[in-house]
C-alpha positions, 0 to 999 in steps of 0.5 A: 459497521459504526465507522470508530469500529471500522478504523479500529478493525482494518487490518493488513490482510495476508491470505484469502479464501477462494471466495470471489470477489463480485464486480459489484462489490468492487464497484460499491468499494469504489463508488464510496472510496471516490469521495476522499479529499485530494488536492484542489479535488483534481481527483487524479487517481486511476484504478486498474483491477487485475483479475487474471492469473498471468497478470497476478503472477507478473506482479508476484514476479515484479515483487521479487528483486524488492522482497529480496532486499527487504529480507536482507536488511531485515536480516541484518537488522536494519529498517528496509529501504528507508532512505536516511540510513545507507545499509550495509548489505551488499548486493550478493548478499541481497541476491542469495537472500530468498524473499518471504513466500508471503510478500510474494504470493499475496498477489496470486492468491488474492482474487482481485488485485487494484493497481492505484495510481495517481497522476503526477500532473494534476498533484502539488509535490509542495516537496520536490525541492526539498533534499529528500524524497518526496512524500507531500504530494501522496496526500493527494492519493493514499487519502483514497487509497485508504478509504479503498481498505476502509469501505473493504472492511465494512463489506466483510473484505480485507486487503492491504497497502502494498508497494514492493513491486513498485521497484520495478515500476518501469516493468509495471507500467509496460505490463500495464500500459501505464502512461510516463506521467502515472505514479503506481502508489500501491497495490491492494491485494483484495478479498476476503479473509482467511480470518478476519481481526477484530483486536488490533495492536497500536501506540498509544496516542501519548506515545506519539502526540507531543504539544508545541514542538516535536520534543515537547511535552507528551500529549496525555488527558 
């Protein structure tokens, strides 16, 4: 595929057929997703592929208290889990809220999970003084995180960024023997899709482009 089709066509994949996904076909999604920029190339990223049906089951377990919680606020009209605005729901309220079957069971029904994790020894957190959470130092992992979806959608395959069971990141890593100083950044459910997008819907870069300062004039041709 030309790569603007690519960009243009990769979607959040949800539900996939049964078809297996090869070790192959992993490994050439991989081979080329390697070459995204990191900072000073220290590359310190870590795949774990998931395959078995206990593990995947774990993972939909972990998504669970975090799915909860999306659904209460969404409920309550609220942005989930955004860190500026304190929500209103309490935590009964959150507990009795059943999560949406899609945010869990995407893991068990995908033929192969990768657990992407970045090593926090080698990224520049530019941010962690700042008073806020820290984003800077995702620059040095969701750049192949995202060329892992890409290079999926040019081999027919779908998946999507997924990070709700990383409220129980603790749990995951003992699932998982992850090391203290790994990151889990997100989740890919992989494989191939149910239906396969090709139209999809975005802002229009006028929408969110401005010149010279954030309330500048719209950026428009």
């Amino acid at each position: 595929m030309e790569l603007f089709d690519v960009m243009r066509t990769t979607f959040s994949a949800r539900e996939f057929t049964n078809d297996p996904v090869r070790d192959e076909l992993i490994y050439r999604i991989l081979d080329n997703a390697r070459f995204a920029p990191s900072g000073g190339n220290r590359q310190g990223w870590k795949v774990i592929i998931v395959r078995s049906e206990e593990s995947k089951e774990k993972i939909a377990e972990f998504a669970i208290p975090g799915a909860k919680r999306y659904a209460a606020q969404r409920n309550a009209g609220e942005n989930p889990w955004n860190t500026i605005d304190s929500t209103l729901v309490d935590e009964k309220t959150i507990e009795n809220t059943p999560p949406s079957p899609l945010l869990q069971m995407t893991y068990v029904k995908a033929p192969v999970v990768l657990i992407t994790c970045i090593d926090l020894k080698v990224v520049a957190a530019m941010d962690q003084y700042l008073d806020r959470v820290g984003v800077i130092s995702g620059a040095s992992i969701y750049t192949f995180v995202w060329n892992i979806l890409l290079a999926a959608r040019n081999e027919g395959l779908g998946g999507r960024i997924t990070t709700i069971p990383v409220t129980q990141e603790p749990k995951l890593k003992q699932c998982f023997n992850i090391p203290d100083h790994y990151a889990i950044s997100a989740l890919i459910p992989l494989g191939k899709p149910v239906k396969q997008l090709t139209r999809l819907s975005r802002k229009s870069v006028s929408e969110f482009t401005v010149n010279e300062k954030f309330d500048g004039e719209t950026f428009s041709i």
